[in-house]
C-alpha positions in Angstrom: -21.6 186.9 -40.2 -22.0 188.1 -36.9 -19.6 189.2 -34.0 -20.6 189.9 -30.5 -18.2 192.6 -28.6 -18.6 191.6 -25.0 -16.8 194.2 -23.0 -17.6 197.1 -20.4 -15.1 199.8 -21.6 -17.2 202.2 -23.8 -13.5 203.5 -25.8 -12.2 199.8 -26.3 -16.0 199.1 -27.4 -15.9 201.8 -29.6 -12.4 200.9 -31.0 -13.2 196.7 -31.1 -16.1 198.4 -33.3 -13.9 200.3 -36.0 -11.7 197.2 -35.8 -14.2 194.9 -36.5 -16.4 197.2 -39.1 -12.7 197.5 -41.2 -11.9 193.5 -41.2 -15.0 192.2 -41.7 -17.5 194.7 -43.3 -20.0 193.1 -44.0 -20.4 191.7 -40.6 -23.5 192.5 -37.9 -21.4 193.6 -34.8 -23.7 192.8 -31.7 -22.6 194.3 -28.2 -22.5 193.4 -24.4 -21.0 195.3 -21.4 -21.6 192.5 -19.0 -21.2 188.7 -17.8 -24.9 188.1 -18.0 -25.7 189.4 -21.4 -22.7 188.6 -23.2 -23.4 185.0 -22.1 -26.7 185.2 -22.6 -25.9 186.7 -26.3 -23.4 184.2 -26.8 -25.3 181.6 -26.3 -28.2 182.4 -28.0 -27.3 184.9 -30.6 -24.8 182.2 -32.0 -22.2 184.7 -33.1 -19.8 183.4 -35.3 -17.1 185.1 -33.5 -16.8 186.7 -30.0 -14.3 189.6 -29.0 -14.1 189.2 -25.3 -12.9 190.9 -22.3 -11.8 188.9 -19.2 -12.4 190.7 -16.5 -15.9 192.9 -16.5 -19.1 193.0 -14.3 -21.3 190.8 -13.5 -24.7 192.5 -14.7 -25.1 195.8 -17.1 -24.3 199.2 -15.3 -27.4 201.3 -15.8 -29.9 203.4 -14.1 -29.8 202.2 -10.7 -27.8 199.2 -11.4 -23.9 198.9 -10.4 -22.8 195.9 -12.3 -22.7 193.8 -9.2 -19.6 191.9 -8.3 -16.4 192.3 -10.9 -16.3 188.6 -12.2 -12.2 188.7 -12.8 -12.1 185.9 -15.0 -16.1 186.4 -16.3 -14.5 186.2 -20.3 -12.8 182.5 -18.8 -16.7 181.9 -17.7 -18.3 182.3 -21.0 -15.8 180.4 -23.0 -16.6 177.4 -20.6 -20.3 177.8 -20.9 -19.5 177.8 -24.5 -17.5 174.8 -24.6 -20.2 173.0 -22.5 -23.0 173.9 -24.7 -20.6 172.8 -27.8 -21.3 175.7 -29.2 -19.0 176.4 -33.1 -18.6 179.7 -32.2 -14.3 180.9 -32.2 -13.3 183.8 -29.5 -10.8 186.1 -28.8 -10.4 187.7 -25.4 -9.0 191.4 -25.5 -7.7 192.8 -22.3 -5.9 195.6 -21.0 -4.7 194.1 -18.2 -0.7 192.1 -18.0 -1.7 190.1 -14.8 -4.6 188.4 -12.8 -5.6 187.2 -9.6 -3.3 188.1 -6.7 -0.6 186.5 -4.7 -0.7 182.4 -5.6 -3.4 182.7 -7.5 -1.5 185.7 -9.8 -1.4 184.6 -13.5 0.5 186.4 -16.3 -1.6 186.8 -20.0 0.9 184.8 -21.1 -0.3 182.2 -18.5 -4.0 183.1 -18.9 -3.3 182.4 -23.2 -1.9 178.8 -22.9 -4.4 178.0 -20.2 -6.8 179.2 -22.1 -5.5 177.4 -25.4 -5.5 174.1 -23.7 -8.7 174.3 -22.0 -10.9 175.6 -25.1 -9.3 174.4 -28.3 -10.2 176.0 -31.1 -13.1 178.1 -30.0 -10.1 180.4 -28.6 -8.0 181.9 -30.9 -5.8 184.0 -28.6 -5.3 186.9 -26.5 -4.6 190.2 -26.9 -3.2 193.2 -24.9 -4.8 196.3 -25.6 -3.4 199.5 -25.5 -5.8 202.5 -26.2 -2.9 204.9 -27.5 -1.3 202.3 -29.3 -2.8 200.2 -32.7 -0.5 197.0 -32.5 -3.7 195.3 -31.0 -5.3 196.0 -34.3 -2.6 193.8 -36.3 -2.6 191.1 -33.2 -6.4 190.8 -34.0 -6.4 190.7 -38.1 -3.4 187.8 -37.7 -5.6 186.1 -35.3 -8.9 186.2 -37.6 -6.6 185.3 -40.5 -5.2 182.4 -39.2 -8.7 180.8 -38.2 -9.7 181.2 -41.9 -11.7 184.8 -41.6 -11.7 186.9 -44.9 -10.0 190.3 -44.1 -9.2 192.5 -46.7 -6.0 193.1 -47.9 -6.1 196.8 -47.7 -6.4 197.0 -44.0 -4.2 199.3 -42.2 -3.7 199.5 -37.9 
C-alpha cells in the first residue's frame, strides 16, 4: 500500500507520518510539500490513499525557490485532476484552517466537506481539522480510513 502526504507544514508532515506509520504499517508513506509535486505524485505514483492539505504553495520551497503563489484551494485542485484522470485513488484533506476564501467567496470546512463530498464521491473520504496540540485529528482519521474499508489495527491509541 502506499500513501502520499501532500502538505507544506513540516510538524503536521511529521505527525500525518506517525499517524500514518501506526494505522497502516506496512504502508510506503511518500511525501509532497507542494501543488506541483503532490499532483504530479498523485497522478503518477498511484497512491492508494492521499492525506491532503488545502491550502499550500504552488511549487516546493527550497534553495532559491519561494513556493510561488499560495494556491488556497490547491488540495480542491488535485482531487479534480484526480477525478478527471479517473484515477481509484481515495483522499482525505487535513487542514488547520476553520474558514476559506474571503468576503462572498468565504466558505466554512463544513461547507468546503459537503462540497467536496458532492463533487468527488468516493475518492474523498472527509475532512479534518487539525490541531497540533490536540490528537482528536488522529481518531477523525482512523474512523475515516475505517469506514472506506482500510485495515487499522485494533490497538491504536490517539
Amino acid at each position: 500500500m502506499k500513501v502520499l502526504v501532500v502538505d507544506d507544514d513540516p510538524n503536521k508532515v511529521k505527525q500525518l507520518q506517525t499517524c500514518v506509520n501506526e494505522l497502516l504499517p506496512t504502508a510506503e508513506v511518500v511525501q509532497c510539500r507542494s501543488y506541483q509535486s503532490g499532483l504530479k505524485a498523485a497522478l503518477f505514483g498511484k497512491p492508494d490513499l492521499i492525506i491532503l492539505d488545502m491550502t499550500m504553495p504552488n511549487y516546493d520551497v527550497g534553495g532559491k525557490e519561494t513556493g510561488g503563489r499560495e494556491r488556497r484551494y490547491a488540495g480542491q485542485q488535485i482531487l479534480r485532476q484526480l477525478k478527471r484522470k479517473t484515477a481509484e485513488t481515495r483522499a482525505v484533506v487535513v487542514t488547520q484552517f476553520e474558514q476559506f476564501g474571503e468576503g462572498d467567496q468565504l466558505v466554512t470546512l463544513e461547507e468546503l466537506s459537503r462540497n467536496l463530498s458532492q463533487e468527488f464521491g468516493e475518492i474523498f473520504l472527509g475532512t479534518i481539522f487539525y490541531q497540533a496540540g490536540d490528537k482528536h485529528w488522529r481518531d477523525e482519521i482512523k474512523h475515516l480510513l475505517e469506514r472506506a474499508g482500510f485495515r487499522v489495527p485494533s490497538e491504536f491509541e490517539a
